[in-house]
C-alpha positions as CSV (number, residue, x, y, z in Angstrom):
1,X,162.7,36.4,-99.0
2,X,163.0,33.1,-99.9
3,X,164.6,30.3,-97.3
4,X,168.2,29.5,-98.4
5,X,168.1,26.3,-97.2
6,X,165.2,25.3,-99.5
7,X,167.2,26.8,-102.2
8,X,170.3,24.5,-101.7
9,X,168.2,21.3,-100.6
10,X,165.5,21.4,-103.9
11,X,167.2,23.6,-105.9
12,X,165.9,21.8,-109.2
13,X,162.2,22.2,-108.1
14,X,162.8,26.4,-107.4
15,X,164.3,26.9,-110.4
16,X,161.7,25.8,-112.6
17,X,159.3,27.5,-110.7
18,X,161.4,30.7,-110.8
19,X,161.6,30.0,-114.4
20,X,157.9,31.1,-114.4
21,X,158.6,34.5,-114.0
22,X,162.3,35.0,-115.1
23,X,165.2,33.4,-117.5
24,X,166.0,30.2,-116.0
25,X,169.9,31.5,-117.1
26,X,169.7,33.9,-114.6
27,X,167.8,32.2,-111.8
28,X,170.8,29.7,-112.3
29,X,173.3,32.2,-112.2
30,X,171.6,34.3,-108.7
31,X,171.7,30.0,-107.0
32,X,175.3,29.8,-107.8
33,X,176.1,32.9,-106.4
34,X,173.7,33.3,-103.6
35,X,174.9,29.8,-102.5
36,X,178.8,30.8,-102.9
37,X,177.9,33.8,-100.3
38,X,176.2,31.4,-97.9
39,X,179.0,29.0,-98.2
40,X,181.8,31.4,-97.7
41,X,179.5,33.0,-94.6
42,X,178.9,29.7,-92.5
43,X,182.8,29.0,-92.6
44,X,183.3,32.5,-91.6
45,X,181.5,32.3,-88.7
46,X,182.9,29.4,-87.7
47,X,186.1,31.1,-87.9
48,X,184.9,33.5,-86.0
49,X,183.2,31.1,-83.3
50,X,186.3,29.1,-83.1
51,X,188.5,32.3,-82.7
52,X,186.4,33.6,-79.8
53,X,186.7,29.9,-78.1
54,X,189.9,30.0,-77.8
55,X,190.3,33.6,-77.1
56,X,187.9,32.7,-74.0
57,X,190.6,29.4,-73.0
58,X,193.3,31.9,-73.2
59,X,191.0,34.5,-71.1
60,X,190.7,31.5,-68.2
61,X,194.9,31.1,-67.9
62,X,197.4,33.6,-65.9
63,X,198.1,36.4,-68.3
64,X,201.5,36.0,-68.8
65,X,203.1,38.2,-71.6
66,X,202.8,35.4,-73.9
67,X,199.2,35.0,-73.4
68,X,198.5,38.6,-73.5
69,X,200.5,38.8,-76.9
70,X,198.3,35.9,-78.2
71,X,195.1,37.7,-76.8
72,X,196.2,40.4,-79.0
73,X,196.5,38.1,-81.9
74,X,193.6,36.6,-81.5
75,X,191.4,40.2,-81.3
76,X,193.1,41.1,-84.8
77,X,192.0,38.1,-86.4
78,X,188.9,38.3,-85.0
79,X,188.2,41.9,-85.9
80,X,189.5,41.6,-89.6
81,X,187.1,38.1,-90.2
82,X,184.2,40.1,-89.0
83,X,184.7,42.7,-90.9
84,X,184.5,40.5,-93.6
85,X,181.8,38.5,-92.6
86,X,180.3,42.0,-92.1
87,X,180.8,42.3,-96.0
88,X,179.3,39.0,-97.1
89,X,176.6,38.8,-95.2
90,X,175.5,42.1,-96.9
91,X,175.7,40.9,-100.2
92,X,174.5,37.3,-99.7
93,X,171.4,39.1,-97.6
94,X,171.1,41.4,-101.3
95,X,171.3,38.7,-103.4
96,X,168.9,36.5,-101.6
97,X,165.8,39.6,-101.1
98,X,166.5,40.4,-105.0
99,X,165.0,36.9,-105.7
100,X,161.2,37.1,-106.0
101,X,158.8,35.1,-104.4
102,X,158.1,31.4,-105.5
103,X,155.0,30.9,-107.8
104,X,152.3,29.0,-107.2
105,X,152.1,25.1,-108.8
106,X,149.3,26.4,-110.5
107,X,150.1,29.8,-111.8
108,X,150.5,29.9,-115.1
109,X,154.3,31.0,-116.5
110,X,154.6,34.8,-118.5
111,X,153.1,37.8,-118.6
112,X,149.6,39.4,-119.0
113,X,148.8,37.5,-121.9
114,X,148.9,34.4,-119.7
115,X,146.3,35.6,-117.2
116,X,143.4,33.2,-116.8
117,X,140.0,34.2,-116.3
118,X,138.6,32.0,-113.8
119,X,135.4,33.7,-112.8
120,X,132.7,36.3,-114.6
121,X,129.8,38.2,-113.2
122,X,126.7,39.9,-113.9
123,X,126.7,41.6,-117.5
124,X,128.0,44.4,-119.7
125,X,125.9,47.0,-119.7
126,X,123.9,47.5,-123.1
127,X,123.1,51.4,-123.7
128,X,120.1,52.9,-126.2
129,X,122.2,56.1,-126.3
130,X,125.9,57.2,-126.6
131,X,127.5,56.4,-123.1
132,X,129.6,58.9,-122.3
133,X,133.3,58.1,-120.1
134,X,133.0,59.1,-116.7
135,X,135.0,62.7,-117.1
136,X,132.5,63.9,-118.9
137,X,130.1,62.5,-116.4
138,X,132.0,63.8,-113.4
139,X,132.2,67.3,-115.0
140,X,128.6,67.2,-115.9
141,X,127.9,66.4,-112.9
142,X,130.0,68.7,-110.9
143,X,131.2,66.2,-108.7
144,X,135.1,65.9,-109.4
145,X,137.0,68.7,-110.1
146,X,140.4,67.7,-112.3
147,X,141.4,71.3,-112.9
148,X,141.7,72.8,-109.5
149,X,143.6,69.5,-108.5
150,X,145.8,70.2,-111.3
151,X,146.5,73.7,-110.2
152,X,146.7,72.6,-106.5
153,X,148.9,69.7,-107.3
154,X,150.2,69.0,-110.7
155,X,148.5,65.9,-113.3
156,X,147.3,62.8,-112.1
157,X,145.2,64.9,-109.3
158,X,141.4,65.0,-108.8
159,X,139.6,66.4,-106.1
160,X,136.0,65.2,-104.8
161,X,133.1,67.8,-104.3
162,X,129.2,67.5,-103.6
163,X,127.9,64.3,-103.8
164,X,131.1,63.1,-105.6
165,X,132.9,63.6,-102.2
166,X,129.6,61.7,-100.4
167,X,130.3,58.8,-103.1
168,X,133.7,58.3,-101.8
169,X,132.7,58.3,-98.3
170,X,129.5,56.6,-99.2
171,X,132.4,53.0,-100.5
172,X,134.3,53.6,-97.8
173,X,131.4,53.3,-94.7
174,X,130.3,50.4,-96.8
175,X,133.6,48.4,-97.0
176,X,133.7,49.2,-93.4
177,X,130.7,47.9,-92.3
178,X,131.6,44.9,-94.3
179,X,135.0,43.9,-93.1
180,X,133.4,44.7,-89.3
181,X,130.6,42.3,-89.7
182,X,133.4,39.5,-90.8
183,X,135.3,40.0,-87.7
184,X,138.5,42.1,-89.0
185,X,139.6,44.4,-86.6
186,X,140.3,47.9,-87.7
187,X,143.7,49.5,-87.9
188,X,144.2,53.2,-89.1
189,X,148.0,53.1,-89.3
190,X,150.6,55.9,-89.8
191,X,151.1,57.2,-93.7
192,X,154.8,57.4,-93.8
193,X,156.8,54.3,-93.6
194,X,161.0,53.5,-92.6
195,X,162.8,51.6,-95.7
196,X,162.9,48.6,-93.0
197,X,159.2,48.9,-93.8
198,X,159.2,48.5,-97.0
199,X,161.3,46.0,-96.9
200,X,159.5,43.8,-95.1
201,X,156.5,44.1,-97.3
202,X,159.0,43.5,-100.7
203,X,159.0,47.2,-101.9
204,X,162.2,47.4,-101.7
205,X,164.6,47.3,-103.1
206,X,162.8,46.8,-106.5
207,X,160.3,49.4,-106.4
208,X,162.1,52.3,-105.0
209,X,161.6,54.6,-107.4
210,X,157.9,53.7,-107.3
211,X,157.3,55.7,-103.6
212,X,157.1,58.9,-102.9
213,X,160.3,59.6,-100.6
214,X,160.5,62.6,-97.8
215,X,163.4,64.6,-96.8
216,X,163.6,62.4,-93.3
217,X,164.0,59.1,-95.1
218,X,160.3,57.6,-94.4
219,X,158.2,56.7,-97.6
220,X,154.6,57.4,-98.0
221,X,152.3,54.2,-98.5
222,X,151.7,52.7,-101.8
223,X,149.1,50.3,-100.1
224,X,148.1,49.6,-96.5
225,X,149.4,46.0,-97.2
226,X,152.8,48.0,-96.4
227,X,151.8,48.9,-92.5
228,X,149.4,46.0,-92.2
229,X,152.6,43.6,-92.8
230,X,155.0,45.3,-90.6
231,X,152.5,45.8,-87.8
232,X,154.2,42.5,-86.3
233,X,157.3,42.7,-87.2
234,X,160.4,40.8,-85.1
235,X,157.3,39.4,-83.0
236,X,156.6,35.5,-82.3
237,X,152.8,35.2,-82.4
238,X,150.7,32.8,-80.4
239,X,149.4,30.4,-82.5
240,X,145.9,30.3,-80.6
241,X,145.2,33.4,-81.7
242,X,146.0,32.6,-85.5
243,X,145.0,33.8,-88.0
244,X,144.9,37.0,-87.3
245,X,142.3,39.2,-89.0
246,X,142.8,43.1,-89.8
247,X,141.4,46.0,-92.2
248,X,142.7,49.4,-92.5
249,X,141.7,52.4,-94.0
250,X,144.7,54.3,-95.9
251,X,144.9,57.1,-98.8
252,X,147.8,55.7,-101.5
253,X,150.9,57.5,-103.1
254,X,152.2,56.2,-105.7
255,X,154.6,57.9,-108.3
256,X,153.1,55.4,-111.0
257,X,156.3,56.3,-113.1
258,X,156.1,55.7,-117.1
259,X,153.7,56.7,-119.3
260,X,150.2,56.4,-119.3
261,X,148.6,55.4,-121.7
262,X,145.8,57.5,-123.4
263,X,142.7,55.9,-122.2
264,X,144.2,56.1,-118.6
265,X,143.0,59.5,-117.8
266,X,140.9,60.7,-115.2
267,X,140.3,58.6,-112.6
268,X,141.8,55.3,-113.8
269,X,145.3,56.1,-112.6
270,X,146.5,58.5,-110.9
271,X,149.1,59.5,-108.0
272,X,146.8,59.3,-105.1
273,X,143.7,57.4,-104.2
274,X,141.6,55.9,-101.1
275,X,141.7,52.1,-100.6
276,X,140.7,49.7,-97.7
277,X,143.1,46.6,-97.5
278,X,142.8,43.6,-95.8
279,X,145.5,41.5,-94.2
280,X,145.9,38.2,-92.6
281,X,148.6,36.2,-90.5
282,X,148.2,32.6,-90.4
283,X,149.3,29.1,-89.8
284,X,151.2,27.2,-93.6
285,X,148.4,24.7,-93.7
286,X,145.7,27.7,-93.6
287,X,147.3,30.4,-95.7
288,X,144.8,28.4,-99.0
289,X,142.0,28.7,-97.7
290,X,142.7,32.5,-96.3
291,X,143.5,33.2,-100.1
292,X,139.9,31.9,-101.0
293,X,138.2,34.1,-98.4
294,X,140.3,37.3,-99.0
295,X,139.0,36.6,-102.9
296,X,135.5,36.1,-101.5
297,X,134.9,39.2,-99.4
298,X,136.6,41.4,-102.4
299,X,134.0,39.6,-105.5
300,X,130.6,40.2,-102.6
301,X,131.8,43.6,-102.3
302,X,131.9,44.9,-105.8
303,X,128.7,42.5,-106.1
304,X,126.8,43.8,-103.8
305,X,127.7,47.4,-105.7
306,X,126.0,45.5,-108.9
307,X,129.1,46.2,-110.8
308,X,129.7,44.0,-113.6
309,X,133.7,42.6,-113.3
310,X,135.8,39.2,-113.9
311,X,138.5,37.6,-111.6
312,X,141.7,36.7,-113.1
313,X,144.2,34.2,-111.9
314,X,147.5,36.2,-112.7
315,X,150.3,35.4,-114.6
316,X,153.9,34.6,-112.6
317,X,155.1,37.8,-114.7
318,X,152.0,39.7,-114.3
319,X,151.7,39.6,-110.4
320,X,153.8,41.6,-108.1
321,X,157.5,39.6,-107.2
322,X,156.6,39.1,-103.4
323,X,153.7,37.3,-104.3
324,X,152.9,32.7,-104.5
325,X,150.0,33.8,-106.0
326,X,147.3,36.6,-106.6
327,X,144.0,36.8,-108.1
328,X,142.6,40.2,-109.4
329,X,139.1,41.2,-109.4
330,X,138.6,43.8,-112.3
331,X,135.6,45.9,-112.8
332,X,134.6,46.8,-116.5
333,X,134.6,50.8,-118.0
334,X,132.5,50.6,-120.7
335,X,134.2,53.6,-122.0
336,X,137.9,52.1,-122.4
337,X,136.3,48.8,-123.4
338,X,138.3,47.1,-120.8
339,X,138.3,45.7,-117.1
340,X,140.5,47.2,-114.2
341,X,141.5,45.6,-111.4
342,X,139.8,46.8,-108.1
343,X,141.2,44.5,-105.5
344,X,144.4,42.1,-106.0
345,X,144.1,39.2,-103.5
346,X,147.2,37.9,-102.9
347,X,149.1,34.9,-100.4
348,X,152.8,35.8,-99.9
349,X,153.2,32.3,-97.9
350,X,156.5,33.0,-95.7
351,X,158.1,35.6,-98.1
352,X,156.9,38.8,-96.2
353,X,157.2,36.9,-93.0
354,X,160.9,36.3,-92.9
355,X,162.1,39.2,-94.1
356,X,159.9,41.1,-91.2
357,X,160.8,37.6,-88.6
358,X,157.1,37.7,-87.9
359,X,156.7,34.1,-86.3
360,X,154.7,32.0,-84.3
361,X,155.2,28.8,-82.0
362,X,154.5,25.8,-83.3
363,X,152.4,23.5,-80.6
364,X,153.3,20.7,-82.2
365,X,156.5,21.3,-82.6
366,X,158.0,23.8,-80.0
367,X,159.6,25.7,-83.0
368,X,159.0,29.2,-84.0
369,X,157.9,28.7,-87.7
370,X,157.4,31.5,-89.5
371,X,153.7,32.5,-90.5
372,X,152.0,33.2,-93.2
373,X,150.8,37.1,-94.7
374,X,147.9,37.4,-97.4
375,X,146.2,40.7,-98.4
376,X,143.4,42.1,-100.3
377,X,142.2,44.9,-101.4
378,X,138.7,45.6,-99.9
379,X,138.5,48.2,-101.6
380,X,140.4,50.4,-103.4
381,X,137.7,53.1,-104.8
382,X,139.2,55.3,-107.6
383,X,138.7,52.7,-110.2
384,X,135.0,51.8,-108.6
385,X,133.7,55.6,-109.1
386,X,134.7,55.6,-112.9
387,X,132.5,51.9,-113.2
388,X,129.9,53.2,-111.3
389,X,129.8,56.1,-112.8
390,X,129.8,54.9,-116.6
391,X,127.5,51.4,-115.8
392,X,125.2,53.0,-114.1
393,X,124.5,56.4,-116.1
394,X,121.5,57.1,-117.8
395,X,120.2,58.8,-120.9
396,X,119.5,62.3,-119.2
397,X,123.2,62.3,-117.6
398,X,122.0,61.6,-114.2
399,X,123.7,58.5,-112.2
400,X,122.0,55.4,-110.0
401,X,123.0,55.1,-107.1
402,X,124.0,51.3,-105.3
403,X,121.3,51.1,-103.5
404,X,123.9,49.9,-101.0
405,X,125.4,53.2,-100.4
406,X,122.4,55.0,-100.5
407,X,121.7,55.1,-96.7
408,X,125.3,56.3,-96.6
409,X,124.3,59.1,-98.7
410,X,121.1,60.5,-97.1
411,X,119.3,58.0,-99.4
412,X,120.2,60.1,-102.0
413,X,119.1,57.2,-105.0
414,X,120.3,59.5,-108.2
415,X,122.9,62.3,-109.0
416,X,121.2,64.2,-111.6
417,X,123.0,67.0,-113.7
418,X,123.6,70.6,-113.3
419,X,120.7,72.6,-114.8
């Protein structure tokens, strides 16, 4: 949520970065209103406060019937202003969380087409046979098993068996290990989350029909980023212990409503998948250079897979609304002749922060200033398996293992066929 009173005291400057990612018409129109509500709220609550002073004067006097009558009075008014204060504060609070976040000075305005490439490693593989994608790898293989998930669970299903299961496991120890040795601590939160929850971490309400809903109200996680940021909520940090470092460990729902298209089969999307996030609180004047290591750690992992990829400086458009500014690290599938994002490193600034009114105390200061969140994925795996699978395959079928995962593995170095 952006701070109102930055909105009415540089309006100029937040429009044209709004303008980035939306008509600057209707950014215009959203101020005017947004700062009509907060207008007509502050003088309400001063009606209200000055109501309530001189209820509290009368309270002090002998109750005569006269003062009694004006107690009365007084109560009425009070009741029916907040009532309507009740009323605006609701729609000025769902104007205000409908704006998204503030871009970056240096992310670029529009969509996909605008993303910059900023960073490229290691090299397409070069094949002396015809690659094949990595379902007809999988199934050759006998390591995934699409049909059985599809009778289990409907499309968009896989299930791991063999050493296709090992594989998973095999990222996931390795991410661990990774994130421990960098001094993260390790949080294996709850899977279902309130709509306060989502909230905070900017879900909601834009993405609603995005997450999978239960009959209790609670939502199942799109990303740990969703428990990570909430695991602080309404709390006032101390500042010593900034920034705070954490990893979790989460399997992801997501509805991923729409269409797919056709070369998104398999593995590359699909309703549920495994993911490690990481997730920082910090001071403003650290939150930078937190961005730069949450990029860091997420390029040395798929790097230290061997996995050829690119990191992309997203458009205002292109990157999620919650977000100053993100930074995708996308592997390349040979197959689809493409690159897909892995891990989307991202710096929220305050936006998260006040609407969870996660805070610390400022020593120099005295005030509670709100922190910082960033996040990045560190891994997220069902997009890794289809790169390994297709960049590593060989002529006879069989697949190279990372020699990274291998001791995860039983230092099983190749998955060879089914004879």
């Amino acid at each position: 949520m952006l701070d109102i009173n930055k909105i009415i005291n540089h309006r100029e400057e937040i429009e044209m970065a709004l303008a980035k990612r939306m008509e600057r018409a209707t950014v215009t129109k959203i101020f005017d209103t947004v700062i009509s509500l907060d207008e007509q709220r502050r003088t309400l609550i001063k009606q209200v406060e000055d109501l309530k002073a001189e209820r509290n004067i009368h309270s002090k006097t002998k109750p005569t019937p006269e003062v009694i009558a004006q107690m009365k009075k007084l109560g009425e008014q009070i009741k029916i202003l907040d009532e309507q204060l009740k009323t605006v504060e609701a729609q000025f609070t769902e104007t205000l969380a409908a704006l998204p976040n503030i871009p970056a000075d240096d992310v670029p305005a529009g969509d996909k087409e605008a993303n910059q490439v900023i960073k490229t490693w290691g090299k397409k593989p070069v094949f002396k046979f015809t690659p094949k994608d990595h379902m007809a790898l999988a199934t050759s293989l006998d390591i995934i098993d699409y049909e059985r998930a599809a009778k289990m669970s409907g499309a968009g299903f896989w299930i791991y068996r063999g050493l296709g299961a090992e594989l998973e496991w095999a990222l996931l120890n390795y991410f661990v290990d990774f994130h421990r040795s960098n001094g993260y601590m390790f949080i294996w939160p709850p899977y279902l989350l309130t709509e306060q929850s989502a909230y905070t971490s900017g879900h909601l309400p834009k993405f609603r029909d995005d997450l999978f809903w239960v009959q209790d109200g609670l939502c199942l996680d799109a990303t740990s980023e969703m428990m990570l940021g909430n695991y602080h909520r309404d709390e006032i940090l101390d500042e010593k212990l900034l920034p705070l470092k954490y990893y979790a460990y989460s399997a992801c729902f997501r509805r991923e409503a729409g269409s797919y298209r056709k070369e998104e089969r398999g593995m590359v999307r699909g309703h549920q998948f495994n993911k490690i996030e990481m997730f920082q609180f910090t001071r403003p004047e650290d939150s930078p250079a937190a961005l730069e290591e949450l990029t860091r750690s997420a390029e040395k992992l798929v790097e230290g897979l061997g996995l050829h990829y690119q990191s992309v400086l997203l458009a205002a458009e292109d990157a999620s609304p919650a977000m100053h500014k993100t930074i995708d690290i996308e592997v390349w599938i040979p197959s689809m002749n493409v690159y897909k994002e892995v891990s989307s490193a991202s710096s929220a600034i305050d936006y998260q922060a006040r609407r969870g009114n996660i805070r610390y105390k400022d020593s120099a200061t005295g005030k509670n200033e709100f922190v910082h969140t960033l996040n990045a994925s560190g891994l997220a795996t069902s997009r890794l398996v289809p790169a390994i699978l297709e960049q590593f395959q060989q002529k006879d079928g069989s697949i190279k293992i990372p020699k990274v995962l291998q001791k995860y593995m039983g230092k099983v170095k190749v998955i060879k066929p089914k004879k």
